[in-house]
C-alpha positions as a Python dict, from the first residue, in 0.01 Angstrom:
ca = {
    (1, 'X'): (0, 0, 0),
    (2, 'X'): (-132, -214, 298),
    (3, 'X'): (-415, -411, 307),
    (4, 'X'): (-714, -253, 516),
    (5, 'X'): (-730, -451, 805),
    (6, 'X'): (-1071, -668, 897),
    (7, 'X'): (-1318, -540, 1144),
    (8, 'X'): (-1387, -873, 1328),
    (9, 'X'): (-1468, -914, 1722),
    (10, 'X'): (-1183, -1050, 1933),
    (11, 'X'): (-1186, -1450, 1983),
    (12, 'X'): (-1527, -1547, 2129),
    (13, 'X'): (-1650, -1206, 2119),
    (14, 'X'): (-1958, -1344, 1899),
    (15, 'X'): (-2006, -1676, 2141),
    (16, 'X'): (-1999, -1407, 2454),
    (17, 'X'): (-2253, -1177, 2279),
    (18, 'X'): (-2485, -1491, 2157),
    (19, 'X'): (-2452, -1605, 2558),
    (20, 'X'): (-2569, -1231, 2672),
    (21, 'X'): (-2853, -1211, 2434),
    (22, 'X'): (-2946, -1581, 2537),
    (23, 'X'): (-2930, -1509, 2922),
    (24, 'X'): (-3170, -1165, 2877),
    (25, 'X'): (-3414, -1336, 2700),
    (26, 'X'): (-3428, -1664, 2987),
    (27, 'X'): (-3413, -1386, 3252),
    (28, 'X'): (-3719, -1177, 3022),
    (29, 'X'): (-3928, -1511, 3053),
    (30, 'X'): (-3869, -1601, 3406),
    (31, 'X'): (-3972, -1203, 3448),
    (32, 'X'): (-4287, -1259, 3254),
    (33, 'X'): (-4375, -1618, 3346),
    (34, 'X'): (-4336, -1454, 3752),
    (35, 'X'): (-4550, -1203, 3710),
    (36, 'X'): (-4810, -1445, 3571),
    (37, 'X'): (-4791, -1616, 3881),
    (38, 'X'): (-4792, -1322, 4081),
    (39, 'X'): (-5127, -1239, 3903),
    (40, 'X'): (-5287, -1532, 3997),
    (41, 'X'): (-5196, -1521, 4335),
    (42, 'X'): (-5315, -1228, 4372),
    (43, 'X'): (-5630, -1318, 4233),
    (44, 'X'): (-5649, -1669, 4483),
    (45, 'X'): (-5555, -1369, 4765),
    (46, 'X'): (-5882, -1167, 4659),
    (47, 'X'): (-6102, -1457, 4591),
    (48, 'X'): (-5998, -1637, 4917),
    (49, 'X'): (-6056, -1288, 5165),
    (50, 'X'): (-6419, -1352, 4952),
    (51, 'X'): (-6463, -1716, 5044),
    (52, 'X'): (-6380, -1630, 5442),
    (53, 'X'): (-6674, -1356, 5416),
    (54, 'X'): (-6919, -1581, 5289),
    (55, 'X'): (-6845, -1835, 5543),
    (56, 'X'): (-7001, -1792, 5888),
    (57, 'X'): (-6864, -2093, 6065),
    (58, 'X'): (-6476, -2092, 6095),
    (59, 'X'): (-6256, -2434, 6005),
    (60, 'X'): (-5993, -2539, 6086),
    (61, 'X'): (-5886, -2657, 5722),
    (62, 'X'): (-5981, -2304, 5619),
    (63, 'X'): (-5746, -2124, 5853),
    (64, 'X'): (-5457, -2360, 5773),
    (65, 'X'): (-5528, -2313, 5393),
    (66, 'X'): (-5522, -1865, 5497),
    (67, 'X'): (-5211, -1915, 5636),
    (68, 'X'): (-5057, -2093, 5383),
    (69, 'X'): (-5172, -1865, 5136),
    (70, 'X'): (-5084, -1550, 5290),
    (71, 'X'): (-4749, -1723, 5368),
    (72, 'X'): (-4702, -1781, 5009),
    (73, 'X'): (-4787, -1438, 4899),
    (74, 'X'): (-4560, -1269, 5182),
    (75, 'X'): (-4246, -1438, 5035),
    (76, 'X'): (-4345, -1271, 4715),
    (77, 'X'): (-4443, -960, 4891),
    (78, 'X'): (-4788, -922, 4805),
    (79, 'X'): (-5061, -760, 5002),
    (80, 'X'): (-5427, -709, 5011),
    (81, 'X'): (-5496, -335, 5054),
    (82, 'X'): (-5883, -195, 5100),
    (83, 'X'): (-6140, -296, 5397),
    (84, 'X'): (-6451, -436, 5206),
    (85, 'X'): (-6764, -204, 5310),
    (86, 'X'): (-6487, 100, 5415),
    (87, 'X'): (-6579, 464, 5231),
    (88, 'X'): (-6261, 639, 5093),
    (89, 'X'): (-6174, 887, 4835),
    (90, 'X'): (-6165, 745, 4493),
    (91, 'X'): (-5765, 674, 4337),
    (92, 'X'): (-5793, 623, 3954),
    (93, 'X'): (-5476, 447, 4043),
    (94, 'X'): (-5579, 199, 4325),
    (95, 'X'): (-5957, 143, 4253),
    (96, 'X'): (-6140, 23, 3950),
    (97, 'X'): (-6464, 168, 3938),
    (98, 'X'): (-6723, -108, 3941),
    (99, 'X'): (-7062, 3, 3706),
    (100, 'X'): (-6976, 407, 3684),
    (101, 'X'): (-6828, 591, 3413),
    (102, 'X'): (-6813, 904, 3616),
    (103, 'X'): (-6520, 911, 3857),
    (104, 'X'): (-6720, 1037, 4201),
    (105, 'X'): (-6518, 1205, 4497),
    (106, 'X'): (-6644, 898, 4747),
    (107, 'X'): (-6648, 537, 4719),
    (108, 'X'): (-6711, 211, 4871),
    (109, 'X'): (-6476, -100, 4885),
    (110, 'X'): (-6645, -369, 4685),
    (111, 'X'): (-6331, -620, 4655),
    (112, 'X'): (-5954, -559, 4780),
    (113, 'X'): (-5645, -500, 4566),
    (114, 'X'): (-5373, -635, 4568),
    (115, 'X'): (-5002, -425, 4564),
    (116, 'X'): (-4619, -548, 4601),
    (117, 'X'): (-4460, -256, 4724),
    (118, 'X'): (-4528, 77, 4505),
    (119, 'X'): (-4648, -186, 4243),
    (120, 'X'): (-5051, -209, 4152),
    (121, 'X'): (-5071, -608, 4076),
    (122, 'X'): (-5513, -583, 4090),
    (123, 'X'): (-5678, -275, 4164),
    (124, 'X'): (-5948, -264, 4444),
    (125, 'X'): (-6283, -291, 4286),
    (126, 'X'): (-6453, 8, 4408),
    (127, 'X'): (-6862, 173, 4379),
    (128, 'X'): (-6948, 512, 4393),
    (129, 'X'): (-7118, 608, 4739),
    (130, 'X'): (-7458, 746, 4674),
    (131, 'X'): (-7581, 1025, 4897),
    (132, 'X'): (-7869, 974, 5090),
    (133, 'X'): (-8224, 1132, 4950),
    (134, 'X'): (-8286, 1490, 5120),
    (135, 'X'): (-8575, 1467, 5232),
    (136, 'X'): (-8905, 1694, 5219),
    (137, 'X'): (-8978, 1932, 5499),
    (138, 'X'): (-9256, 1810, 5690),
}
């Protein structure tokens, strides 16, 4: 009777699966350590359309810093999305509700989001718009 024959992978089958499993997990933390930084750029992005508010002279060093900023997060394709003070329908998806716990039909840009693409990196900070007091007849 013959021998059974040995399963065993064909030469350098183990040192190509060890190289496989090596080069997902370097391409799984480039992935992760990437979208940290696309997290806080798009926090900078947010926090620097707030600075340029809250300025009211312009500078020159402050326009060359937007640029380069908005340069940066263009090569990663990152956008702001929301106009501060603009009254929209409320997006569970695109809007964090800022101080509510009831989701209201209207709301009011508080902070923008950012997006890359279909892709919600920081939703826009939103607040419920309050309707105005009727008021008596005179």
């Amino acid at each position: 009777m013959a021998a059974a024959k040995k399963n065993t992978p064909a030469r350098g089958g183990a040192k190509r699966v060890a190289v496989a499993r090596d080069a997902r997990l370097a391409n799984a933390l480039a992935d992760a350590s990437w979208a940290e930084a696309d997290e806080a750029l798009a926090e900078a992005l947010i926090e620097f359309a707030e600075l340029k508010r809250a300025l009211t002279e312009e500078y020159d060093a402050l326009d060359m810093a937007s640029q380069a900023l908005a340069r940066a997060a263009r090569r990663r394709g990152l956008v702001l999305f929301g106009d501060v003070g603009a009254t929209v329908a409320f997006d569970a998806a695109a809007h964090e509700l800022n101080g509510s716990s009831a989701a209201p039909a209207r709301v009011r840009i508080v902070r923008e989001g950012v997006m890359r693409g279909r892709e919600m990196l920081n939703r826009a900070v939103v607040a419920p718009v309050r309707k105005p007091a009727k008021r008596a007849p005179r």
